[in-house]
C-alpha positions as CSV (number, residue, x, y, z in Angstrom):
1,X,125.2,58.2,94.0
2,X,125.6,58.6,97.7
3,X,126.2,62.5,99.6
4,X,129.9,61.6,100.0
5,X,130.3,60.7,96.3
6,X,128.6,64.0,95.4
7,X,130.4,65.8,97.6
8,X,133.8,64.5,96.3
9,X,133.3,64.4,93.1
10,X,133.8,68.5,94.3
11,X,136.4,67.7,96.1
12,X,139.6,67.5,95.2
13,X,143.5,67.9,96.7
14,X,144.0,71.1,98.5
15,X,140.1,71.7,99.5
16,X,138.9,71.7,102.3
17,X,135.5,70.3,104.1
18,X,133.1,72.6,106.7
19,X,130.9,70.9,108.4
20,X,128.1,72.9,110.5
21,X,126.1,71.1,112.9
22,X,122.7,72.5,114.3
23,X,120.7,71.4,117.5
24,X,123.8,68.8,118.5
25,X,122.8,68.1,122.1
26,X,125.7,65.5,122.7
27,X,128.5,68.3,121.6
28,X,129.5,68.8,125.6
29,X,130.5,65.1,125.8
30,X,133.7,64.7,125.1
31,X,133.9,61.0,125.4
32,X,131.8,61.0,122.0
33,X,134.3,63.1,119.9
34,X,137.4,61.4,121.7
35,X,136.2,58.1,119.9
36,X,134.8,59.3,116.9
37,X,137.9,61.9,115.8
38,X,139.8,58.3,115.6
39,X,137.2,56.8,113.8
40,X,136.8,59.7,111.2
41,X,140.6,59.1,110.7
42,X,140.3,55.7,110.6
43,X,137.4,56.5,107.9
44,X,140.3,58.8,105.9
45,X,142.8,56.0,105.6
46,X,144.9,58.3,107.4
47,X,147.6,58.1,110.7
48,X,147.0,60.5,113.8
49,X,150.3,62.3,114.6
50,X,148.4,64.6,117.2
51,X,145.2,64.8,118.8
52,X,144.1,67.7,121.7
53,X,140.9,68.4,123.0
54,X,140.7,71.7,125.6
55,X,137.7,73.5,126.9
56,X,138.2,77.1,127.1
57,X,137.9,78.8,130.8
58,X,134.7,81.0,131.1
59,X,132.1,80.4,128.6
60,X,132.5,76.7,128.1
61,X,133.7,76.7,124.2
62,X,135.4,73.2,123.2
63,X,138.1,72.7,120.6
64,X,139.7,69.7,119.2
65,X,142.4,69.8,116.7
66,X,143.6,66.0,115.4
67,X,146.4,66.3,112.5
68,X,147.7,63.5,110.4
69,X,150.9,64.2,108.0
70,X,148.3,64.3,104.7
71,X,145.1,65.8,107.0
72,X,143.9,67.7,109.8
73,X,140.5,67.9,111.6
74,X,139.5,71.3,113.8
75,X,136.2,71.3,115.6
76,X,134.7,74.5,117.3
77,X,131.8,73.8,119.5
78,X,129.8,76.0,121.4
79,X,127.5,73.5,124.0
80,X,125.7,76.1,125.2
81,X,124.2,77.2,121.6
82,X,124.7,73.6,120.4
83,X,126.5,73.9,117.5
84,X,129.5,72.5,116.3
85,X,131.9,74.0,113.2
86,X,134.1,71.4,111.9
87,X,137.1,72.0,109.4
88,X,138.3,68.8,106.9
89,X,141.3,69.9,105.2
90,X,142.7,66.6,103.3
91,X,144.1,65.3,100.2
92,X,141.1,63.6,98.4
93,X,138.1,64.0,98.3
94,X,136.0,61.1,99.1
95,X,138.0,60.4,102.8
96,X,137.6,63.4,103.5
97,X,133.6,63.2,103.0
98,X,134.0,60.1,105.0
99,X,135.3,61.8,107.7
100,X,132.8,64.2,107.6
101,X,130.1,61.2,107.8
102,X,131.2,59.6,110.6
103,X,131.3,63.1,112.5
104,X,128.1,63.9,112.0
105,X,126.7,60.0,113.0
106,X,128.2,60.6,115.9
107,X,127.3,63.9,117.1
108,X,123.7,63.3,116.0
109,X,122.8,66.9,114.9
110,X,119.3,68.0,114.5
111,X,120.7,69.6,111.1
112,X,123.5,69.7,109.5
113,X,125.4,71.3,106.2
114,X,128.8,70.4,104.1
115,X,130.6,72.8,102.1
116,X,133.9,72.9,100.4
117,X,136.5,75.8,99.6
118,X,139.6,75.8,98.4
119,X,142.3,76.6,100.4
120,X,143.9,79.0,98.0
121,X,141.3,80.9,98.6
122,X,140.9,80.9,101.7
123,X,144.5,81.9,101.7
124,X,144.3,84.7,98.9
125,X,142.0,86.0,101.4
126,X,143.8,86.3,104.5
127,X,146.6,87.6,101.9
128,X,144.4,90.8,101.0
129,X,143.6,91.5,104.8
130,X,146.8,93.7,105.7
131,X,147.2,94.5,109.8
132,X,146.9,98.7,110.8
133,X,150.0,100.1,111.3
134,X,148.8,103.2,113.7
């Protein structure tokens, strides 16, 4: 059984995929994730509806948010730490995991890690967090 079939045989609808990625020198070049993010949809059996890339002003923090009608991928990257956070939520597991793979083959990291959570509770926990009201 390969990693993605472990990992979605975890994976089911409404979960979601974080991806952490470790010592990823080629996180600053954009040109990489603006051909793998189609690819990892591709890899989804899925259809991009939107896809932005922005670099944030200052300390040089790069975001990229692609969403599909069934899907969305997020990715966080910090170049100058080189580290990369990236967010699968999806229906089904195993194109998600794909996603997930070709992200990761095409960032290269030194070392990287998969988890899944539900998004419930992710949600019932943003639900318990209740703003000040001073």
């Amino acid at each position: 059984m390969s990693d993605s079939e472990r990992i979605a045989t975890r994976f089911t609808g409404g979960n979601q995929l974080v991806v952490e990625l470790w010592g990823t020198a080629k996180i600053d070049e954009w040109t990489i994730a603006e051909v793998a993010i189609p690819k990892a949809i591709d890899a989804m059996r899925s259809t991009l509806e939107c896809f932005r890339l922005r670099k944030c002003p200052g300390d040089g923090r790069l975001f990229a948010v692609a969403r599909m009608a069934d899907a969305q991928i997020v990715i966080h990257a910090w170049p100058n730490s080189s580290y990369a956070t990236i967010g699968i939520l999806a229906r089904g597991g195993t194109e998600a995991c794909r996603a997930a793979s070709v992200l990761i083959q095409a960032f290269q990291p030194e070392r990287s890690e998969i988890r899944t959570t539900t998004a419930s509770t992710v949600w019932r926990r943003l639900s318990l967090w209740r703003p000040s009201r001073d």
